[in-house]
SEVO-782369 format. One record per residue (C-alpha): x, y, z. Coordinates in steps of 0.5 Angstrom, whole numbers, padded with zeros to 4 digits, always signed. Example, Ala and Ser with C-alpha at 12.3 -4.5 7.8 and 13.67 -1.06 7.14 Angstrom:
<fitis>
+0025-0009+0016+0027-0002+0014
</fitis>
This chain:
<fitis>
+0120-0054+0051+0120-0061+0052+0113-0063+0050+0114-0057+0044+0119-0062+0041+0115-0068+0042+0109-0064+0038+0114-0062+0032+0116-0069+0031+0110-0072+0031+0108-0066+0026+0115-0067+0021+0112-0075+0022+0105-0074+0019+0109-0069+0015+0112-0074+0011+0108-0080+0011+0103-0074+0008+0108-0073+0003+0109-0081+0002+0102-0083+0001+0100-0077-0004+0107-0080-0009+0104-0087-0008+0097-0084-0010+0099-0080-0015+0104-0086-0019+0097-0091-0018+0093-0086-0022+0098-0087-0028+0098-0094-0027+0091-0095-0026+0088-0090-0031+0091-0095-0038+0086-0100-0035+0081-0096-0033+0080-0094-0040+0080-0100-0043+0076-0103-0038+0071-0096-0041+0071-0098-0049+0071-0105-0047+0064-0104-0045+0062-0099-0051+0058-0101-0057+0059-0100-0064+0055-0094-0064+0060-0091-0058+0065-0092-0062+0063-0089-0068+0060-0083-0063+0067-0081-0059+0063-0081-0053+0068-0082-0047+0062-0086-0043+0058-0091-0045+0051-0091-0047+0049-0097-0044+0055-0102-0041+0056-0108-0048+0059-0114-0043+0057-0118-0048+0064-0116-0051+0068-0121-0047+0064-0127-0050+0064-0125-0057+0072-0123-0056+0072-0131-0053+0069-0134-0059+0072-0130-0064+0079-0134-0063+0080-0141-0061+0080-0138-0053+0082-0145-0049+0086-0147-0054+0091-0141-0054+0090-0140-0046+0092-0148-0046+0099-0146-0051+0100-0140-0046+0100-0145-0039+0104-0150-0042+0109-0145-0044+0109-0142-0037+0108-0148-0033+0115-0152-0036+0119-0146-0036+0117-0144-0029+0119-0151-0027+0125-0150-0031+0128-0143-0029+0126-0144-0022+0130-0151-0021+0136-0150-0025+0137-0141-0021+0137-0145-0015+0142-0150-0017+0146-0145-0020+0145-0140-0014+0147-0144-0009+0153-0146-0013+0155-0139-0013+0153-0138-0006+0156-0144-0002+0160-0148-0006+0168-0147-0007+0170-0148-0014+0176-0145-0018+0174-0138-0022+0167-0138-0018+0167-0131-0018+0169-0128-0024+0164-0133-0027+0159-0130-0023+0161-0123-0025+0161-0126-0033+0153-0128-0031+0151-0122-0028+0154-0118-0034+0149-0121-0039+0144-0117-0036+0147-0111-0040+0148-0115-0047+0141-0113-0051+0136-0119-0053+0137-0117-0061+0144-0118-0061+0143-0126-0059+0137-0127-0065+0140-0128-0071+0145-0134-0068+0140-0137-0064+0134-0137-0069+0140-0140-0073+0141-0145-0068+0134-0147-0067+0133-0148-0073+0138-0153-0075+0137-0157-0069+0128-0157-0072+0126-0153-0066+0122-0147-0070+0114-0148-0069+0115-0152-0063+0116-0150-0056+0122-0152-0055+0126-0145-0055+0121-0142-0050+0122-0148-0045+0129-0153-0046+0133-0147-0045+0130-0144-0038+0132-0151-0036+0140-0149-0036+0138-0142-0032+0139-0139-0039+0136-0131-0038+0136-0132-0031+0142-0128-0029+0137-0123-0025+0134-0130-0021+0141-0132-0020+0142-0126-0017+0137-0125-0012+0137-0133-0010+0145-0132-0009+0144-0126-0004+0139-0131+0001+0144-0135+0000+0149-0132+0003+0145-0130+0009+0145-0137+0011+0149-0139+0016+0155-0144+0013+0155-0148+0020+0149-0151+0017+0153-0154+0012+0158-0156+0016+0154-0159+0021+0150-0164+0016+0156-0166+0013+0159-0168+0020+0153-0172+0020+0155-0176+0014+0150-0172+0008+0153-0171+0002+0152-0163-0002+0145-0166-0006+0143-0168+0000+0144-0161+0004+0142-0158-0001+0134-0161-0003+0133-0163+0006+0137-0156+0009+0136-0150+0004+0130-0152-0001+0126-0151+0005+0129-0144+0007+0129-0142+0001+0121-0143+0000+0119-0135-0001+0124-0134-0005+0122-0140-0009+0116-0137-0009+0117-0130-0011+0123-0133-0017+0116-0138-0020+0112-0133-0019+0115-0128-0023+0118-0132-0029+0110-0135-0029+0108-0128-0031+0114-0126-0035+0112-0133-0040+0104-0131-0039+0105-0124-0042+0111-0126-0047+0110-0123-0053+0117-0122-0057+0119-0130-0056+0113-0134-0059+0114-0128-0065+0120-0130-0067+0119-0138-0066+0112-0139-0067+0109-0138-0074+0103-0144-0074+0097-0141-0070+0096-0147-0067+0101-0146-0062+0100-0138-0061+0100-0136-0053+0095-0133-0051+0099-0126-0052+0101-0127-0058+0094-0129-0061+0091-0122-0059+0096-0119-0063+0092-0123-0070+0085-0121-0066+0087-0115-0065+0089-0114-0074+0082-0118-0075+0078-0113-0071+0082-0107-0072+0076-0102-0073+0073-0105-0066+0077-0103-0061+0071-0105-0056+0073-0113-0058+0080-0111-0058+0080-0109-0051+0075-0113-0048+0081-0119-0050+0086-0116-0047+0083-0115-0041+0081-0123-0040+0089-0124-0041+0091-0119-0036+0086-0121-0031+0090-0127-0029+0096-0123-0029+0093-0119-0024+0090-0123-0021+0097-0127-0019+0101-0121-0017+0095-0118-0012+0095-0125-0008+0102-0125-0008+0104-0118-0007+0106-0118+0000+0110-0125-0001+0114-0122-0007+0115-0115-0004+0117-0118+0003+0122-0122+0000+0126-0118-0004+0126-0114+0002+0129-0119+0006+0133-0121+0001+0137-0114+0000+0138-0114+0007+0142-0120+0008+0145-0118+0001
</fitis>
């Protein structure tokens, strides 16, 4: 009965993994099957195009180089690094301060300010466009970088951030603290040489994810950029995609160079970002 028991258990367990791997299977093929298609007409000619044929004739890879020199490609690739570079240097330090605030600090009113910051998460974008495009705009700030990047360095829109930093943070014995400041360190001092190391990870998974929120942001650069010559890559093939409507080859040939580093980014991190956010809900 005994090894009949074991068997059933084994069984139930194959059972289940069997389960999980034909789910996470199934939720790949719709995630991949959109870049699959692109990567397909991206490689088509004019004429397969014009044919409807599903598989190429013949593979056009010469499509990428025409959709490089078709837009001032290193100009918008250089706008959209200086856009994530800048912002993610901005988000990253100023959540941390802000997480650390909230986590091990004692001030008056600390957590119902902290409720306030997470209700943000549910007022809508829209909402704020009107008075903020008003705001820029009397502070000269349209057609500049300067709305995409300076608020970034006051954690504004990072509440999601502040969130998951303050959960690390909460699992951080306080005794650390007590015993730095025992030996004479002040709070920046405990912060910079005792928390910021042991929060590398993190820091890590925070920068990353606000790098690819900045690379593929569309909406900001639309309502704060009008002079091409600071277009982000992502916006810039919106006006390539109008000039060469009626070919998509060209068109999803330039999507994908602007995904690829995406892509990329998230394949070498995964495990760092997923383990992290892991660990950190479990210590939250």
């Amino acid at each position: 009965m005994k090894v009949k028991l074991k068997l059933s258990k084994k069984q139930r367990l194959i059972k289940e993994k069997t389960i999980a791997y034909v789910l996470v299977a199934i939720a790949s093929i719709f995630f991949v099957t959109p870049l699959i298609w692109m990567l397909i007409t991206a490689l088509k000619s004019t004429q397969d195009l014009s044919s409807g044929v599903f598989w190429p004739t013949e593979f056009y890879w010469e499509n990428f180089a025409t959709a490089i020199k078709a837009i001032p490609f290193m100009q918008y690739t250089f706008n959209s690094l200086y856009y994530a570079f800048f912002a993610t240097i901005g988000m990253t330090f100023s959540c941390t301060l802000a997480s650390y605030s909230f986590a091990k600090l004692k001030w008056k009113g600390r957590d119902k300010w902290f409720i306030v910051m997470i209700a943000t998460l549910v007022i809508p974008t829209q909402v704020l466009q009107v008075p903020l495009f008003i705001l820029y705009n009397q502070l000269g700030w349209i057609d500049t970088y300067n709305p995409l990047i300076i608020p970034t360095y006051f954690a504004v829109g990072g509440a999601a951030n502040i969130f998951l930093l303050r959960q690390f943070f909460m699992g951080v014995p306080n005794s650390l603290r007590e015993s730095a400041k025992i030996d004479g360190a002040n709070e920046f001092q405990i912060f910079f040489t005792i928390m910021v190391p042991l929060l590398k990870s993190m820091l890590v998974v925070v920068a990353i994810m606000t790098f690819l929120s900045c690379w593929n942001d569309f909406y900001n650069p639309l309502l704060y950029i009008s002079n091409s010559d600071f277009y982000p890559l992502a916006y810039a093939i919106r006006t390539f995609a109008t000039q060469y409507s009626n070919q998509n080859n060209l068109i999803m040939a330039a999507s994908l160079i602007v995904t690829l580093p995406s892509l990329i980014l998230f394949f070498i991190a995964q495990k760092q970002i997923i383990g992290s956010i892991y660990s950190t809900g479990i210590k939250g």
